[in-house]
C-alpha positions, 0 to 999 in steps of 0.5 A: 495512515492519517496523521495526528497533530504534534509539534513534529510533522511527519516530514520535513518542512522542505518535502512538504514544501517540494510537493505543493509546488509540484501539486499547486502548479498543476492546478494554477495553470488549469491543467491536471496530472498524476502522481504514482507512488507506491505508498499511499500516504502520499494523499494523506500529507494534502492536509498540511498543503490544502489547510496552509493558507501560507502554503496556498498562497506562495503557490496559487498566489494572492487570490487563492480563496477562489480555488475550491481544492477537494481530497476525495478518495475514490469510492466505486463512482466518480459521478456520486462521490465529486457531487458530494464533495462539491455540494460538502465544499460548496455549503462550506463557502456558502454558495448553493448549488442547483438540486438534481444536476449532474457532475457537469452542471454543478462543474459550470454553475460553481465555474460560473461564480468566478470559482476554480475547482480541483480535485485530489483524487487518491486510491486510483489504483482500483479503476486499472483493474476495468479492462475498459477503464470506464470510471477514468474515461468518465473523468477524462470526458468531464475534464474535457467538457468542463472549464475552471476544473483540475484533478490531481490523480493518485495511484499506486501502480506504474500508469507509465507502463506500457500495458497502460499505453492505450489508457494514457492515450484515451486519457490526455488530460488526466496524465498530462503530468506524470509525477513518479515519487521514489520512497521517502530519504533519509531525512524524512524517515528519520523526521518520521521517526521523530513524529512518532516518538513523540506522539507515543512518548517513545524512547528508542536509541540511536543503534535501533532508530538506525536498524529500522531506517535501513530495514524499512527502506523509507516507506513511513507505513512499514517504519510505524508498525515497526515503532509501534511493535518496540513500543509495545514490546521495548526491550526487544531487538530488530531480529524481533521485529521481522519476525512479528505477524503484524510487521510482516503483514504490513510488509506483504501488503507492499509487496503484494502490490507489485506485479509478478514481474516485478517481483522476480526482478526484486528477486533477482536483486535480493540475490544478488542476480540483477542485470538490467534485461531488456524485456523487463525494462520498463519494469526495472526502470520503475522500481528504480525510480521509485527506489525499491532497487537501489543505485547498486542494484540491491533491495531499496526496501531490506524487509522484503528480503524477508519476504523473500527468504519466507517464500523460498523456506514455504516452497521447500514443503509440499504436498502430495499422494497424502504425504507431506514433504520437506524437500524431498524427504517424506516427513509425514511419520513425523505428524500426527494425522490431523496435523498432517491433514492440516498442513497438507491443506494449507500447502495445496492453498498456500497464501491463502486463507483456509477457514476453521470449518474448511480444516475441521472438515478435512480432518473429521470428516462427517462427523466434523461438527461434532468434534469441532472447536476453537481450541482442538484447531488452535491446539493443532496450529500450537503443535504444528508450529512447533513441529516446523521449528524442529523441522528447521522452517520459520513457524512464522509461515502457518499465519492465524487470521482472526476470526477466519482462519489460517494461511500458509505462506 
């Protein structure tokens, strides 16, 4: 979500203000650190702090223009992209770096020329997936080898856990400072509000800039797909909203970022069942440190109420011996033979996308390219989502993905 200019800023001046004190000082003081926050706006904001002189200058202090400052999202390698971004910011400042060297001689050769260099890395979360956490022990190495050189790293998943214990070892430098950011305040979603509705000329009241502050929880992503849904359709409530595909697949996005455990917590609270446990702890602490779990134990982010609402409504139709049920009543008389074979493939791959040439297989068989077509499969997803709704279950749950397919769930 890159943020355009407006006469608002999309936060206020005094968070802006709070997070380049706390990304600055790290690199003022030569070291490197990480920021976990569970919304990946937070790299997208070092524009407005890597672009202020004023900003800089309170900050690195007087001499800031030797501090060569880089945003670069991780892209698969560490060796190719900071080279890139350090000849890109090195012909910037017009300085010419040696042809054919590797990332730590261009490190020296820039250190050399009385230069600081610090990186903004984001979107790290990928790189915790390696079981052996190659990409991170390549950066940790050249922070140790290399002088005049900072990073700043962004992630998305809890590094803090201690699944994560051995990597925090191995990798001293890069988590010398851990920074834990909670969703966004009040204030700063309503300050977000304000950018977006002047960036769209949008007109929205108070009553339903109030709905979408309580459903949206603070997390800036979920509040601009929101807006732009009343944007395109206005005279539309909040009820609407959570039941448009785009919002909601936002949302699942968030909540498909957390691990299971997490979300049985999350669980838990959207029903009211939340103690503190002492083998989820680590866990719990987490989500309430970043606010997904509020001062009273509630869902800090309402929407993936439901979320949670959609799955347990999902979990009440299954599928077995050629037969669909809802609960445990039989409704397989009540579909028609493609729709029950559609259905039924779709509940067995519930979440995930089930092609048209898969459905068309299921349902003609051999003879499936003959009778094959765009509409007779959109016509059947019309008729079964209207099928569910009789039923009683959100039709909302049979999801089109375009050009793909469907999924269920």
């Amino acid at each position: 979500m890159a943020y355009r200019q407006t006469k608002q800023p999309p936060i206020t001046p005094e968070t802006t203000l709070e997070n380049a004190r706390k990304w600055l000082n790290i690199v003022r003081y030569g070291e490197s650190g990480s920021v976990i926050q569970l919304q990946d706006d937070c790299e997208y904001r070092l524009s407005e702090i890597l672009e202020n002189p004023k900003i800089l200058k309170k900050y690195l202090g007087p001499y800031y223009r030797k501090y060569l400052l880089i945003h670069l999202p991780y892209n698969q390698s560490f060796d190719h992209t900071i080279r890139e971004s350090l000849d890109g910011l090195c012909r910037a400042r017009n300085i010419r770096l040696p042809e054919n060297n590797d990332v730590n001689s261009y490190i020296k050769y820039v250190a050399d020329k009385g230069y600081e260099i610090a990186l903004f890395i984001s979107r790290l979360s990928p790189t915790l997936e390696d079981p052996v956490f190659r990409e991170l022990l390549f950066l940790e190495k050249i922070l140790q080898d290399a002088r005049n050189f900072s990073v700043v790293c962004f992630f998305e998943s809890d590094i803090t856990h201690p699944d994560y214990r051995q990597l925090t070892d191995k990798c001293s430098l890069i988590f010398d400072n851990i920074i834990k950011y909670p969703l966004y305040n009040r204030s700063d979603s309503r300050q977000f509000i304000k950018y977006q509705r002047e960036l769209w000329n949008l007109t929205i009241s108070k009553k339903l800039e109030n709905e979408i502050l309580d459903l949206s929880g603070g997390y800036l992503w979920i509040i601009s797909a929101i807006l732009r849904y009343f944007r395109d359709n206005p005279k539309q409530k909040i009820e609407s909203a959570v039941k448009d595909e785009q919002v909601m697949n936002k949302a699942i996005v968030v909540w498909d970022k957390l691990t299971e455990t997490q979300k049985t917590i999350l669980k838990k609270a959207a029903n009211k069942q939340l103690f503190k446990d002492a083998e989820n702890r680590p866990e719990y602490d987490y989500l309430k440190k970043i606010r997904l779990i509020s001062g009273k134990n509630d869902l800090g982010l309402p929407i993936f109420n439901h979320i949670i609402d959609r799955e347990n409504k999902a979990k009440k139709l299954t599928s077995r011996d050629n037969a669909v049920f809802l609960e445990n009543r039989d409704i397989s008389n009540e579909l028609t033979y493609n729709e029950k074979v559609f259905l039924s493939i779709l509940i067995k791959n519930s979440k995930k996308i089930v092609t048209r040439n898969d459905l068309a297989k299921a349902i003609w068989k051999d003879s499936w390219e003959e009778k094959y077509s765009d509409w007779a499969i959109d016509r059947l997803a019309y008729r079964l989502r209207q099928k569910l709704t009789v039923l009683g279950i959100d039709n909302s749950l049979l999801k089109t993905a375009k050009r793909k397919g469907f999924i269920f769930g």
